[in-house]
NUVEXSE-909304 format. One record per residue (C-alpha): x negated, y negated, z negated; residue in one letter; residue number from 1. Coordinates in nm, 4 decimals. Example, Ala and Ser with C-alpha at 12.3 -4.5 7.8 and 13.67 -1.06 7.14 Angstrom:
2
+----------+----------+----------+----+-----+
:        u :        v :        w : aa :   i :
+----------+----------+----------+----+-----+
:  -1.2300 :   0.4500 :  -0.7800 :  A :   1 :
:  -1.3670 :   0.1060 :  -0.7140 :  S :   2 :
+----------+----------+----------+----+-----+
! end
This chain:
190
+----------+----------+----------+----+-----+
:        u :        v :        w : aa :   i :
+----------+----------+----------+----+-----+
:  -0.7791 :  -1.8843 :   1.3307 :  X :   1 :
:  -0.8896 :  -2.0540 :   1.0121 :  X :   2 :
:  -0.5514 :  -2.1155 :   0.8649 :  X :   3 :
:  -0.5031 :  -1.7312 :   0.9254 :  X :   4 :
:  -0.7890 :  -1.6984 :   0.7310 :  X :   5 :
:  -0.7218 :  -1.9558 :   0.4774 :  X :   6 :
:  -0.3752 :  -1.7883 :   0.4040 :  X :   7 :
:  -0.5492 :  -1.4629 :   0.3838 :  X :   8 :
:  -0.7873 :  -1.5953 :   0.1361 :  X :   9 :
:  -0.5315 :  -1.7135 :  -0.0727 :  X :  10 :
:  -0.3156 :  -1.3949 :  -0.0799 :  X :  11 :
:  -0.5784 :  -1.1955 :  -0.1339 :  X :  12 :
:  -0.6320 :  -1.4402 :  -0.4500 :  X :  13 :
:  -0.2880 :  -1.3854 :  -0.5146 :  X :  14 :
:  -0.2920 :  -1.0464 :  -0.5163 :  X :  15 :
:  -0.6348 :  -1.0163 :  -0.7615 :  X :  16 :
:  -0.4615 :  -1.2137 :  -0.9952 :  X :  17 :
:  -0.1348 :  -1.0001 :  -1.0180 :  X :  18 :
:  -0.3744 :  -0.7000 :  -1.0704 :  X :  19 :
:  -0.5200 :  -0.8906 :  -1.3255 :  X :  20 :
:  -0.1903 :  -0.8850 :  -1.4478 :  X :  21 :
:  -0.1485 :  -1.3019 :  -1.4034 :  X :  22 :
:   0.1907 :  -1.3502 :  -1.2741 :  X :  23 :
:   0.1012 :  -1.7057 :  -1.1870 :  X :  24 :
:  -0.0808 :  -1.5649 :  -0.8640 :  X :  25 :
:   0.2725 :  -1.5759 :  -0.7157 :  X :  26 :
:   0.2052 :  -1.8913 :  -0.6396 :  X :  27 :
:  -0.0761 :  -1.8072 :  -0.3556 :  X :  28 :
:   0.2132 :  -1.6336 :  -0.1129 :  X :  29 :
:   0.3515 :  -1.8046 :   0.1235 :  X :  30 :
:   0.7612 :  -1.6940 :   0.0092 :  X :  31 :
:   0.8683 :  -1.8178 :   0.3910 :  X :  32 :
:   0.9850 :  -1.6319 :   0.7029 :  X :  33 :
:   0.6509 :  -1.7399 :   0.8143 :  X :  34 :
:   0.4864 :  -1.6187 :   0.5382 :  X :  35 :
:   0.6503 :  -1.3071 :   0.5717 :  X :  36 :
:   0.5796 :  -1.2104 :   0.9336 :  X :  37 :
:   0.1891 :  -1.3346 :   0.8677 :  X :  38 :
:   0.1495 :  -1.0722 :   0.5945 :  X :  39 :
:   0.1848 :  -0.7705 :   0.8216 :  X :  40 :
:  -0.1748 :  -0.8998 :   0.8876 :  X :  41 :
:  -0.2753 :  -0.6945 :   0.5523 :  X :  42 :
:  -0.1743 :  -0.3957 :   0.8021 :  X :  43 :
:  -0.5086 :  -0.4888 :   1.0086 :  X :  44 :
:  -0.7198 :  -0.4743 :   0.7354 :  X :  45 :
:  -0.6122 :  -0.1561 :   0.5915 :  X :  46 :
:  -0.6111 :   0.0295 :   0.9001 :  X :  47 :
:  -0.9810 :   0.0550 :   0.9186 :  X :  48 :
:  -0.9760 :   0.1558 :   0.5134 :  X :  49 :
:  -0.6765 :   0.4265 :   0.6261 :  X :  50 :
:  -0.9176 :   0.5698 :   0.8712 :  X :  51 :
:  -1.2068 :   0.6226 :   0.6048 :  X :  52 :
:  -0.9264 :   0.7694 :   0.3906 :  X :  53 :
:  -0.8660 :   1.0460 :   0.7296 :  X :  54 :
:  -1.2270 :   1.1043 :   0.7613 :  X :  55 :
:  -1.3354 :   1.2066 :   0.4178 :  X :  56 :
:  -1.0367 :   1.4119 :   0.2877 :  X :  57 :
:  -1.0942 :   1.5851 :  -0.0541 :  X :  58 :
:  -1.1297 :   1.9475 :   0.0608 :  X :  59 :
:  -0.9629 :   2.2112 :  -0.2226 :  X :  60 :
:  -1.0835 :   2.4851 :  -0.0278 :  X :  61 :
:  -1.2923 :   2.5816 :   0.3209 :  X :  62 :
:  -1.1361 :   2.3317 :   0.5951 :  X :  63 :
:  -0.8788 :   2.4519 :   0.8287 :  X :  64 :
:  -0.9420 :   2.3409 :   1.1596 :  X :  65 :
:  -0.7609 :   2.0706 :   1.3466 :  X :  66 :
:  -0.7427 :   1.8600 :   1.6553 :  X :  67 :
:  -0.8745 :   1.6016 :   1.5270 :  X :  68 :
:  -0.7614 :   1.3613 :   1.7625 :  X :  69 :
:  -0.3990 :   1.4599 :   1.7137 :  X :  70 :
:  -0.4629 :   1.4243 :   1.3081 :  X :  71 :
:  -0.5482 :   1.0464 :   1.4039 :  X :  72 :
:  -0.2786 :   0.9987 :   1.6141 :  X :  73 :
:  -0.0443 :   1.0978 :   1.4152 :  X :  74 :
:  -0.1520 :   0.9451 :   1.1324 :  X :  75 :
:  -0.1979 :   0.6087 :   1.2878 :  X :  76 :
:   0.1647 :   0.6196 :   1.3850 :  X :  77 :
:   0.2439 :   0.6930 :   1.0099 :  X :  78 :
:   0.0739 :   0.4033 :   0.9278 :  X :  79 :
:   0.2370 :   0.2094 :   1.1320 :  X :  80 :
:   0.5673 :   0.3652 :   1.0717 :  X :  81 :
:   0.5280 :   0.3180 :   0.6766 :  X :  82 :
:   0.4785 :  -0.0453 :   0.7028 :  X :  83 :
:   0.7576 :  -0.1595 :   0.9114 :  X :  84 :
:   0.9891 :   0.0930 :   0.7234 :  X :  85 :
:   0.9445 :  -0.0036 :   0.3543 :  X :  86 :
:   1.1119 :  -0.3410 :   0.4227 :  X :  87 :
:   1.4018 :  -0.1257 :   0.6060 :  X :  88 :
:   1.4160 :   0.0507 :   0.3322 :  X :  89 :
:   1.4258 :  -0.1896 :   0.0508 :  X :  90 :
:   1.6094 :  -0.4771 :   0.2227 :  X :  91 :
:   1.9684 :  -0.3466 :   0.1212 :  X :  92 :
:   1.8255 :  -0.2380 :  -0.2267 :  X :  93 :
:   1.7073 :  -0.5546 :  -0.3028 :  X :  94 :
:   2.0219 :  -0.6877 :  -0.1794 :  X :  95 :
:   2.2163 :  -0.4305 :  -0.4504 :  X :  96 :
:   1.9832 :  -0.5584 :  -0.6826 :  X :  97 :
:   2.1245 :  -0.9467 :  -0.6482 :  X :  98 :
:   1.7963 :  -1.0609 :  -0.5291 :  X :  99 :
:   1.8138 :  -1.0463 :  -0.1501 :  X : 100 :
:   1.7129 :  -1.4509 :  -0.1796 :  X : 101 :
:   1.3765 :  -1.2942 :  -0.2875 :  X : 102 :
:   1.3030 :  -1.0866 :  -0.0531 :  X : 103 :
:   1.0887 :  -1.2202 :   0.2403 :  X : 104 :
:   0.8545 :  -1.3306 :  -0.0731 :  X : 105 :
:   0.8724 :  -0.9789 :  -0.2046 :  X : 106 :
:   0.7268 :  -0.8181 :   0.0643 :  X : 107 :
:   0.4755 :  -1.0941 :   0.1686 :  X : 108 :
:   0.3477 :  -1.0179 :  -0.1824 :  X : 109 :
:   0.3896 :  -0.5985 :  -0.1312 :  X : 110 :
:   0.2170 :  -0.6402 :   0.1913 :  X : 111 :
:  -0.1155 :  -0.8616 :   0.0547 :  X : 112 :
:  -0.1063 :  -0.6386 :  -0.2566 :  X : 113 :
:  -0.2015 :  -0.3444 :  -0.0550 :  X : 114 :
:  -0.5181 :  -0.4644 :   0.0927 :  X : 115 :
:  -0.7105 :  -0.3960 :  -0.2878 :  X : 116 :
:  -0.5005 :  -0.1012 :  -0.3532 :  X : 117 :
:  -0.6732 :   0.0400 :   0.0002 :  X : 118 :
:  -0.9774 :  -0.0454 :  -0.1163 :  X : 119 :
:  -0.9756 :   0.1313 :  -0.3962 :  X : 120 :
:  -0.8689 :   0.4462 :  -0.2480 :  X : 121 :
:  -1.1305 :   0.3977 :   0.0291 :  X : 122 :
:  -1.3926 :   0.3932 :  -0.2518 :  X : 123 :
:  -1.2952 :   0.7311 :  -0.3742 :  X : 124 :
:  -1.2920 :   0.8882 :  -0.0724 :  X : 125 :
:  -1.6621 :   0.7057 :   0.0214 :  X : 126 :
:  -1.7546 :   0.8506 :  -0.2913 :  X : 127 :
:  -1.6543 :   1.1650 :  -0.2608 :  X : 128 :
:  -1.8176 :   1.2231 :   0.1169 :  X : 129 :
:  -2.1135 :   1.1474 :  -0.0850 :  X : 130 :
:  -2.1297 :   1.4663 :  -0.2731 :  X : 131 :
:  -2.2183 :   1.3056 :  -0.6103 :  X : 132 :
:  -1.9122 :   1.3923 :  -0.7854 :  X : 133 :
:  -1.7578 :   1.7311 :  -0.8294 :  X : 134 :
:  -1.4179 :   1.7995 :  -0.6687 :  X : 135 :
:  -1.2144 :   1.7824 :  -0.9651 :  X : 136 :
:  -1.3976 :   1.4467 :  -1.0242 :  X : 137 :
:  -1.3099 :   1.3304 :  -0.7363 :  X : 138 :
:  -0.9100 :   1.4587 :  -0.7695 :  X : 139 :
:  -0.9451 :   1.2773 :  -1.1258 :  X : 140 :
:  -1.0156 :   0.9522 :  -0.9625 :  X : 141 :
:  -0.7557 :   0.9555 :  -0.6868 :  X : 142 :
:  -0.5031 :   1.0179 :  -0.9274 :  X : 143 :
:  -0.6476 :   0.7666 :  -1.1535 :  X : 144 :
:  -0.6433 :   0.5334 :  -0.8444 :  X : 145 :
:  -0.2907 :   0.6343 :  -0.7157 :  X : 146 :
:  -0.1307 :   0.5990 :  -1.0822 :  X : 147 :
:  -0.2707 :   0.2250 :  -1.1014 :  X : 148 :
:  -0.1339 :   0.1918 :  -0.7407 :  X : 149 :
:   0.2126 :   0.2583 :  -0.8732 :  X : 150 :
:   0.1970 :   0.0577 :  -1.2103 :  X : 151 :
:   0.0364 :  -0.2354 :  -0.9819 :  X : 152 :
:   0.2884 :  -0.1780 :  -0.7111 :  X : 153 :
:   0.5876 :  -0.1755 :  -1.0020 :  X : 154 :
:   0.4258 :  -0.4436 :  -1.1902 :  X : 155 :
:   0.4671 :  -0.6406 :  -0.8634 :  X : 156 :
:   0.8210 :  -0.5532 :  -0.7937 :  X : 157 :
:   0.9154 :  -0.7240 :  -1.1113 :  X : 158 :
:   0.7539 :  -1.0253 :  -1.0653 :  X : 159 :
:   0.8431 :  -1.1090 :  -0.7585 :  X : 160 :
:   1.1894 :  -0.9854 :  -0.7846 :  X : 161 :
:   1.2496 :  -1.1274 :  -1.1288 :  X : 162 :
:   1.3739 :  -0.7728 :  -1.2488 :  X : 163 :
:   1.3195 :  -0.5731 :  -1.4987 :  X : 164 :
:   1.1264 :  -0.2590 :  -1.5170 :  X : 165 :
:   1.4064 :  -0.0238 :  -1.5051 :  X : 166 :
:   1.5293 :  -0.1665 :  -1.2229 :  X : 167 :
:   1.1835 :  -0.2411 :  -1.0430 :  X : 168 :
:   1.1108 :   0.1306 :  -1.0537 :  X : 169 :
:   1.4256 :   0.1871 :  -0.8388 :  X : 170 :
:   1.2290 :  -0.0081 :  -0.5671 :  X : 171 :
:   0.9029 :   0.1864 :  -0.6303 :  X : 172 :
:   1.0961 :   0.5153 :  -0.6511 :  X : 173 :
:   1.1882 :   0.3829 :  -0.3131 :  X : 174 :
:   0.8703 :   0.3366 :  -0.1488 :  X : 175 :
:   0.7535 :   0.6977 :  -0.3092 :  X : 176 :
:   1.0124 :   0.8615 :  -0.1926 :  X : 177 :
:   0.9659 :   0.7033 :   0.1916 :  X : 178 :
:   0.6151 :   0.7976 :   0.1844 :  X : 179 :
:   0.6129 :   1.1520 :   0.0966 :  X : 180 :
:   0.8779 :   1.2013 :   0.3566 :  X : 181 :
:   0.5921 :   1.0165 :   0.5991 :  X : 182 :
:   0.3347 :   1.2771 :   0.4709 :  X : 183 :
:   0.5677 :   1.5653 :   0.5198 :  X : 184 :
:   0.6858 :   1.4640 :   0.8579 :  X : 185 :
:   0.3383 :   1.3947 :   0.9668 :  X : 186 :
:   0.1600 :   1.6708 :   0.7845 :  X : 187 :
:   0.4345 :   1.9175 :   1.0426 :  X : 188 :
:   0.2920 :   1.7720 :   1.3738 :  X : 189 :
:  -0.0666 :   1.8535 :   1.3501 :  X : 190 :
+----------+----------+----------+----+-----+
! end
Protein backbone atom coordinates (compact mmCIF):
# COMPACT_ATOMS: atom_id res chain seq x y z
CA UNK A 1 0.00 0.00 0.00
CA UNK A 2 2.65 2.62 0.58
CA UNK A 3 4.73 1.95 -2.46
CA UNK A 4 1.32 2.39 -4.35
CA UNK A 5 1.23 5.49 -2.79
CA UNK A 6 4.77 6.43 -3.08
CA UNK A 7 4.59 5.81 -6.95
CA UNK A 8 1.49 7.83 -7.01
CA UNK A 9 3.17 10.63 -5.30
CA UNK A 10 5.80 10.69 -7.61
CA UNK A 11 3.70 10.64 -10.84
CA UNK A 12 1.60 13.00 -9.72
CA UNK A 13 5.02 15.09 -9.28
CA UNK A 14 5.74 14.07 -12.59
CA UNK A 15 2.87 15.13 -14.06
CA UNK A 16 2.90 18.92 -12.19
CA UNK A 17 6.11 19.36 -13.56
CA UNK A 18 5.25 18.57 -17.29
CA UNK A 19 2.35 21.10 -16.81
CA UNK A 20 4.79 23.32 -15.63
CA UNK A 21 6.16 22.69 -18.81
CA UNK A 22 9.58 20.85 -17.16
CA UNK A 23 10.24 17.97 -19.32
CA UNK A 24 12.60 16.63 -16.71
CA UNK A 25 9.43 15.33 -14.72
CA UNK A 26 9.72 12.34 -17.09
CA UNK A 27 11.86 11.10 -14.88
CA UNK A 28 9.09 10.44 -11.94
CA UNK A 29 7.22 7.56 -14.28
CA UNK A 30 7.90 4.43 -13.86
CA UNK A 31 8.55 3.66 -18.14
CA UNK A 32 8.07 -0.35 -17.17
CA UNK A 33 5.33 -2.90 -17.89
CA UNK A 34 4.86 -2.48 -14.26
CA UNK A 35 4.72 0.95 -14.38
CA UNK A 36 2.35 0.81 -17.00
CA UNK A 37 -0.35 -1.48 -15.60
CA UNK A 38 0.01 0.62 -12.04
CA UNK A 39 -1.02 3.83 -13.81
CA UNK A 40 -4.55 2.72 -14.66
CA UNK A 41 -4.68 3.58 -10.88
CA UNK A 42 -5.09 7.43 -12.10
CA UNK A 43 -8.53 5.81 -13.40
CA UNK A 44 -9.57 5.51 -9.51
CA UNK A 45 -8.95 8.82 -8.76
CA UNK A 46 -10.68 10.42 -11.55
CA UNK A 47 -13.70 8.47 -11.32
CA UNK A 48 -14.95 10.24 -8.30
CA UNK A 49 -13.88 13.81 -10.18
CA UNK A 50 -15.93 12.23 -13.47
CA UNK A 51 -18.91 11.87 -11.26
CA UNK A 52 -18.84 15.63 -10.01
CA UNK A 53 -18.35 16.43 -13.72
CA UNK A 54 -22.13 14.21 -14.28
CA UNK A 55 -23.69 15.92 -11.44
CA UNK A 56 -23.21 19.56 -12.16
CA UNK A 57 -23.57 19.76 -15.99
CA UNK A 58 -23.57 23.35 -17.45
CA UNK A 59 -27.26 23.69 -18.37
CA UNK A 60 -27.73 25.97 -21.88
CA UNK A 61 -31.27 25.81 -21.43
CA UNK A 62 -34.26 24.31 -18.93
CA UNK A 63 -33.04 20.55 -18.18
CA UNK A 64 -34.50 17.73 -20.04
CA UNK A 65 -35.28 15.02 -17.90
CA UNK A 66 -33.42 11.78 -17.56
CA UNK A 67 -33.05 8.54 -15.73
CA UNK A 68 -30.60 9.46 -13.93
CA UNK A 69 -29.39 6.25 -13.00
CA UNK A 70 -29.07 5.14 -16.61
CA UNK A 71 -27.02 8.65 -17.31
CA UNK A 72 -24.50 7.15 -14.61
CA UNK A 73 -24.40 3.96 -15.91
CA UNK A 74 -23.70 4.71 -18.98
CA UNK A 75 -21.35 7.08 -18.38
CA UNK A 76 -19.36 5.02 -15.98
CA UNK A 77 -18.99 2.46 -18.70
CA UNK A 78 -17.64 5.34 -20.96
CA UNK A 79 -15.24 5.97 -18.56
CA UNK A 80 -14.15 2.92 -18.35
CA UNK A 81 -14.34 2.24 -21.99
CA UNK A 82 -12.18 5.50 -22.81
CA UNK A 83 -9.36 4.43 -20.70
CA UNK A 84 -8.67 1.00 -21.80
CA UNK A 85 -9.32 2.14 -25.48
CA UNK A 86 -6.88 5.07 -25.94
CA UNK A 87 -3.93 2.66 -25.61
CA UNK A 88 -5.87 0.38 -28.33
CA UNK A 89 -6.03 3.07 -30.17
CA UNK A 90 -2.65 4.58 -30.15
CA UNK A 91 -0.57 1.40 -29.82
CA UNK A 92 -0.27 0.83 -33.72
CA UNK A 93 0.08 4.70 -34.20
CA UNK A 94 2.81 4.95 -32.08
CA UNK A 95 4.16 1.98 -33.68
CA UNK A 96 3.76 3.99 -37.36
CA UNK A 97 5.34 6.65 -35.66
CA UNK A 98 8.82 4.49 -35.00
CA UNK A 99 8.38 4.81 -31.36
CA UNK A 100 6.52 1.68 -30.27
CA UNK A 101 9.82 1.20 -27.75
CA UNK A 102 8.14 4.22 -26.02
CA UNK A 103 5.10 3.31 -25.53
CA UNK A 104 4.30 1.59 -22.16
CA UNK A 105 6.11 4.97 -20.80
CA UNK A 106 3.80 7.01 -22.95
CA UNK A 107 0.81 6.04 -21.53
CA UNK A 108 2.01 5.60 -17.87
CA UNK A 109 2.69 9.32 -18.35
CA UNK A 110 -0.99 9.97 -20.38
CA UNK A 111 -2.59 8.08 -17.66
CA UNK A 112 -0.93 10.17 -14.39
CA UNK A 113 -1.32 13.34 -16.52
CA UNK A 114 -5.00 13.06 -16.34
CA UNK A 115 -5.49 13.07 -12.67
CA UNK A 116 -4.76 17.33 -12.68
CA UNK A 117 -6.41 17.71 -15.95
CA UNK A 118 -9.71 16.13 -13.93
CA UNK A 119 -9.21 18.33 -11.43
CA UNK A 120 -9.38 21.13 -13.19
CA UNK A 121 -12.47 20.35 -14.95
CA UNK A 122 -14.03 19.25 -11.62
CA UNK A 123 -13.34 22.82 -10.39
CA UNK A 124 -15.36 24.36 -13.11
CA UNK A 125 -18.10 22.37 -12.80
CA UNK A 126 -17.95 22.89 -8.60
CA UNK A 127 -17.94 26.33 -9.54
CA UNK A 128 -20.48 26.54 -11.66
CA UNK A 129 -23.16 24.46 -9.27
CA UNK A 130 -22.33 27.34 -7.17
CA UNK A 131 -24.18 29.92 -9.09
CA UNK A 132 -21.46 32.61 -8.80
CA UNK A 133 -20.58 32.78 -12.32
CA UNK A 134 -22.84 33.39 -15.25
CA UNK A 135 -23.31 30.61 -17.82
CA UNK A 136 -21.25 31.95 -20.45
CA UNK A 137 -18.60 32.32 -17.65
CA UNK A 138 -18.75 29.19 -16.88
CA UNK A 139 -18.66 27.87 -20.87
CA UNK A 140 -15.54 30.39 -21.00
CA UNK A 141 -13.74 28.42 -18.42
CA UNK A 142 -14.41 24.90 -19.65
CA UNK A 143 -13.16 25.79 -22.84
CA UNK A 144 -10.34 27.58 -21.31
CA UNK A 145 -9.82 24.34 -19.25
CA UNK A 146 -10.38 21.85 -22.18
CA UNK A 147 -7.94 23.92 -24.61
CA UNK A 148 -5.05 23.64 -21.86
CA UNK A 149 -6.12 19.93 -21.61
CA UNK A 150 -5.17 19.48 -25.23
CA UNK A 151 -1.93 21.69 -25.37
CA UNK A 152 -0.94 19.74 -21.96
CA UNK A 153 -2.06 16.46 -23.38
CA UNK A 154 0.05 17.35 -26.87
CA UNK A 155 2.79 18.87 -24.99
CA UNK A 156 3.02 15.41 -23.34
CA UNK A 157 2.86 13.35 -26.42
CA UNK A 158 6.04 14.94 -27.54
CA UNK A 159 7.95 14.46 -24.71
CA UNK A 160 7.44 11.27 -24.03
CA UNK A 161 7.40 10.13 -27.54
CA UNK A 162 10.38 12.20 -28.59
CA UNK A 163 8.26 13.63 -31.60
CA UNK A 164 7.62 16.54 -32.88
CA UNK A 165 4.56 18.60 -32.73
CA UNK A 166 3.23 17.83 -36.05
CA UNK A 167 3.42 14.49 -35.47
CA UNK A 168 2.32 14.52 -31.66
CA UNK A 169 -0.95 16.10 -32.74
CA UNK A 170 -1.64 12.96 -34.86
CA UNK A 171 -1.77 11.13 -31.44
CA UNK A 172 -3.95 13.86 -29.81
CA UNK A 173 -6.14 14.06 -32.94
CA UNK A 174 -6.38 10.46 -31.96
CA UNK A 175 -7.57 10.56 -28.55
CA UNK A 176 -10.16 13.54 -29.73
CA UNK A 177 -11.43 11.80 -32.20
CA UNK A 178 -12.03 8.43 -29.80
CA UNK A 179 -13.68 10.52 -27.33
CA UNK A 180 -16.27 12.32 -29.18
CA UNK A 181 -17.23 9.04 -30.70
CA UNK A 182 -17.55 7.93 -26.69
CA UNK A 183 -19.80 11.04 -26.14
CA UNK A 184 -21.87 10.36 -29.18
CA UNK A 185 -22.30 6.72 -28.56
CA UNK A 186 -23.12 7.35 -24.99
CA UNK A 187 -25.05 10.56 -25.36
CA UNK A 188 -27.64 7.84 -27.84
CA UNK A 189 -28.34 5.42 -24.88
CA UNK A 190 -29.83 7.64 -22.35
Amino acid sequence: MAAAFTEAWLALTGALRLARGDPRGLACFDPSIDGFWHSFRAMLLCYPLYLILLSFPVQLGPPEPIDEFRLFAVESIRFVVAWVAFPLLVLPLVDWLGRGNRFLGFITVYNWCQVPQTVLFAIVALVGATGLLSTDAILICDLVVGLGALVYGWYITRVALALGGGRAALVILADVALATLLTHVSMAMY
